[in-house]
C-alpha positions in Angstrom: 53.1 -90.0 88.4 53.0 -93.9 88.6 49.5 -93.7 89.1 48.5 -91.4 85.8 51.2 -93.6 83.5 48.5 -96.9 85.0 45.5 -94.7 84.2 46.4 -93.7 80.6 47.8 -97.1 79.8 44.4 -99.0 80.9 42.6 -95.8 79.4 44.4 -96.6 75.9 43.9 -100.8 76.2 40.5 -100.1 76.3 40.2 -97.5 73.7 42.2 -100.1 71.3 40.0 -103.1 72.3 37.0 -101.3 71.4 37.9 -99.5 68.2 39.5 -102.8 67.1 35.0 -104.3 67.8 34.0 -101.6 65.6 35.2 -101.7 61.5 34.6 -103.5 59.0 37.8 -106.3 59.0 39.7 -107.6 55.8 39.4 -111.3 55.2 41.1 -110.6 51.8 41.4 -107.6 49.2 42.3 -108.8 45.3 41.7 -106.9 42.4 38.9 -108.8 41.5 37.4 -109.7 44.7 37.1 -108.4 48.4 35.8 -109.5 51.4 35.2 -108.1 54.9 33.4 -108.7 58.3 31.6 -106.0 59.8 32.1 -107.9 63.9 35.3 -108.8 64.9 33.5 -111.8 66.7 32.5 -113.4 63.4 35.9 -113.2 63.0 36.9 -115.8 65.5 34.6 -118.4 63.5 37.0 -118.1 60.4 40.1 -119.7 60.9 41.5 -119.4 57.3 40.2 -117.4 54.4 42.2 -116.9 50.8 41.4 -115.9 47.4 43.2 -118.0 44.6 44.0 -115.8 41.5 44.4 -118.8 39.2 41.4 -120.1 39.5 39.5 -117.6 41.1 38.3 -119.2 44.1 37.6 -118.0 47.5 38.4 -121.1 50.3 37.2 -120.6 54.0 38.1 -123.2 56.9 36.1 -122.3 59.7 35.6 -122.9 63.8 32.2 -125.2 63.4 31.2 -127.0 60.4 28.8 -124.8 58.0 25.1 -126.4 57.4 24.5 -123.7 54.5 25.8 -121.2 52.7 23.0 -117.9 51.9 24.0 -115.4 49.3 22.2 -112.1 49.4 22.3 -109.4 46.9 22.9 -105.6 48.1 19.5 -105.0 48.1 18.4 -107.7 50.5 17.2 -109.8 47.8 18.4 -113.7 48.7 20.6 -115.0 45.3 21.0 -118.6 46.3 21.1 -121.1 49.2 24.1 -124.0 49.4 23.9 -126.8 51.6 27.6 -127.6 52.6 27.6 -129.8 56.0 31.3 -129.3 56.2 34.1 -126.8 58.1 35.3 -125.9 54.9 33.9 -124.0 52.3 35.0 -122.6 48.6 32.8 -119.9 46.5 34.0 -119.7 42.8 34.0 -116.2 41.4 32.2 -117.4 38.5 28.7 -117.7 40.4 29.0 -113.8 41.3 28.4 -110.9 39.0 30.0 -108.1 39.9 28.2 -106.0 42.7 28.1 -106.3 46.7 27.0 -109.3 48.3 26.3 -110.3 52.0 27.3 -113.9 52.5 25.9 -115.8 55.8 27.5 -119.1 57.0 24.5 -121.3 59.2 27.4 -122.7 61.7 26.5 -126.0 63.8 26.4 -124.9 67.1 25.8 -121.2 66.5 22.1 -119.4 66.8 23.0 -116.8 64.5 24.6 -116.3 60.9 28.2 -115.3 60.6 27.7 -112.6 58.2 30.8 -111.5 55.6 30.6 -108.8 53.0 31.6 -109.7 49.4 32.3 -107.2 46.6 33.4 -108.4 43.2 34.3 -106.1 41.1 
């Protein structure tokens, strides 16, 4: 009995761990605004993420300091590139339209984007 109580309790830590990998995860949901990873490990790069209402601004503070900012439409298209060279970053509303965007931080330190999905509505 001991042992099957161990076998489903390890069987249901992993089964957590990996459905908590797979999902897109919530930075932030506003009426105006939402943003989600699709990784949990890009997760671990954001430290702090916030949307302020008042002047419709979205702030990041992440992990590594961010060489650029790209913007990509939904349709793959690339909107705009931002030079930053800093760990934290703010995107004002204003420069979207509304539609879905894919927004890639280029991290010092890291090979690959850290990819975030961004719909304004």
């Amino acid at each position: 009995m001991k042992n099957l109580i161990l076998v489903l309790f390890v069987s249901f830590t992993i089964a957590s761990t990996i459905s908590a990998e797979s999902g897109p995860t919530e930075l932030f949901k506003h009426a105006d605004v939402e943003a989600t990873i699709e990784v949990s490990k890009e997760r671990n790069y954001i430290l702090f993420s916030s949307y302020n209402t008042a002047n419709k601004m979205m702030d990041f503070i992440l992990e590594n300091p961010v060489k650029m900012v790209q913007i990509f439409k939904e349709n793959g298209e690339l909107e705009m590139m931002v030079p930053v060279m800093s760990d934290e970053v703010s995107l004002g509303l204003s420069q979207f339209n509304k539609g879905n965007y894919k927004v890639g931080f280029l991290l010092e330190g890291v090979d690959t984007p850290q990819f975030m999905n961004l719909t304004v509505k």
